[in-house]
Phi, psi and omega in degrees: 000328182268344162303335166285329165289337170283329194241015119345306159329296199263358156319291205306330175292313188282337145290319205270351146306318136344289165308309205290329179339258187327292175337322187274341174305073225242145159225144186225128183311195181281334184250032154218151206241173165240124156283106174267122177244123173265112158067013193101011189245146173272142189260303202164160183250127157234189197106142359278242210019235188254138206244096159269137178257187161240131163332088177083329142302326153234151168224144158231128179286113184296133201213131173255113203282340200293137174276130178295155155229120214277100201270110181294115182316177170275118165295130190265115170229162192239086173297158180343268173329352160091035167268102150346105173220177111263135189238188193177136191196143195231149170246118176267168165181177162185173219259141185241350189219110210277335185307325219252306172278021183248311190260315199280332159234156187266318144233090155351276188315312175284349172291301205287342182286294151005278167328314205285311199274322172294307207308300197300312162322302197278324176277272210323325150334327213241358195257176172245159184297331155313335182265307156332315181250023072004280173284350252287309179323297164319290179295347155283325162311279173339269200317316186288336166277322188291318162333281207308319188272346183259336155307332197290347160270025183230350174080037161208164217207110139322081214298295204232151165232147173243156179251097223259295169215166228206087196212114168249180213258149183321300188331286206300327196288301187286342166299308158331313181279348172259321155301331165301309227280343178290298183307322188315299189307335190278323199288348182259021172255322159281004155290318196264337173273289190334299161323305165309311181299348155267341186283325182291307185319300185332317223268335189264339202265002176275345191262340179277337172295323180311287136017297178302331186205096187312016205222288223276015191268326198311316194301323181307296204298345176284297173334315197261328172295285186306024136273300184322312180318268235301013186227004179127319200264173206259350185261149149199142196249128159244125181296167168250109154326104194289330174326291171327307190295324168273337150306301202258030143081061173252144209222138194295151149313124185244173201281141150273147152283141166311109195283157157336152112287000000 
């Protein structure tokens, strides 16, 4: 009993060794770091692998480098042109500084989704609805830079924003729609004069070759019989030449008149 009552000490020592162990161990994966604070002051970012704290003296807070995914509710924005849409929109991002989004905020994820849904408000605001359903690349650059310079003090760093949907009320789809089917109709109206308007050329620059030489219109008028032959037909039209007519002095009818006295 009394060699048991003697090593009673050192059990005891040799548990709360143990015990001071287990408390100091951290193991941190490959994409997280720890903000470690002594006595509440921050000390340093470690990480990843194996981590000793001292036991009620330091604590750390674990922070995950992994890119986030953000989903943005859907937004009531009023565009330029004064149009009623909801927008909806996702953010990748992740943490690039763990000391800065540990300290500098208190929850990082809800600052930022917060941020993320005024941004969006105010660069849409500023566009006409034509553009919002057009443009997205552009107005996705935009949003993802203001995001980015304004996040840069939290220690994150904002890859992509995408613009997910664009959803306006039946009026508006059909006024759109009616507006499409009017442009079609205007380009297949500048379409069809522009034909004309080469087709009137061809046409003048064909009469002045013609024009040059009285022999090639009679060859035209040869041309044009041997199509009508290939077709067929039980009529055949042979021009009459107004030269010939005048040779041989057939001459227009002219208008009477009220006679003299």
């Amino acid at each position: 009993m009394d060699m048991f009552g003697s090593l009673a000490p050192f059990a005891a020592l040799l548990v709360l060794a143990i015990l001071v162990i287990a408390y100091s161990i951290r193991i941190l994966r490959e994409y997280e770091r720890g903000v470690v604070f002594t006595l509440g002051r921050f000390t340093g970012v470690k990480g990843p692998g194996l981590i000793l704290l001292v036991p009620y003296v330091q604590q750390m807070v674990r922070v995950d480098l992994r890119t986030r995914v953000l989903d943005v509710p859907s937004q009531d924005v009023i565009s330029h042109d004064n149009v009623s849409v909801r927008v909806s929109a996702v953010i990748y991002f992740r943490v690039i500084d763990a000391e800065k989004s540990t300290i500098q905020v208190e929850d990082f994820m809800m600052a930022t989704s917060q941020l993320a849904q005024t941004t969006l408000r105010s660069v849409l605001g500023k566009h006409d609805l034509d553009e919002m359903l057009a443009e997205r690349d552009r107005l996705n650059d935009d949003i993802q830079k203001i995001l980015d310079s304004q996040t840069d003090a939290w220690g994150i760093k904002v890859a992509t924003v995408e613009i997910k949907h664009v959803d306006i009320n039946e009026s508006m789809v059909r006024a759109i729609a009616r507006q499409a089917e009017a442009e079609r109709e205007r380009r297949a109206k500048v379409i069809n004069a522009e034909g004309e308007q080469q087709a009137a050329a061809k046409l003048l620059e064909a009469a002045e070759i013609l024009a040059r030489q009285p022999q090639a219109m009679q060859l035209r008028y040869l041309s044009t019989l041997n199509v009508i032959a290939g077709e067929k037909n039980s009529t055949v039209i042979f021009p009459f030449p107004m030269e010939l007519g005048g040779l041989l002095g057939f001459k227009p009818d002219k208008p009477t008149g009220p006679t003299e006295r």
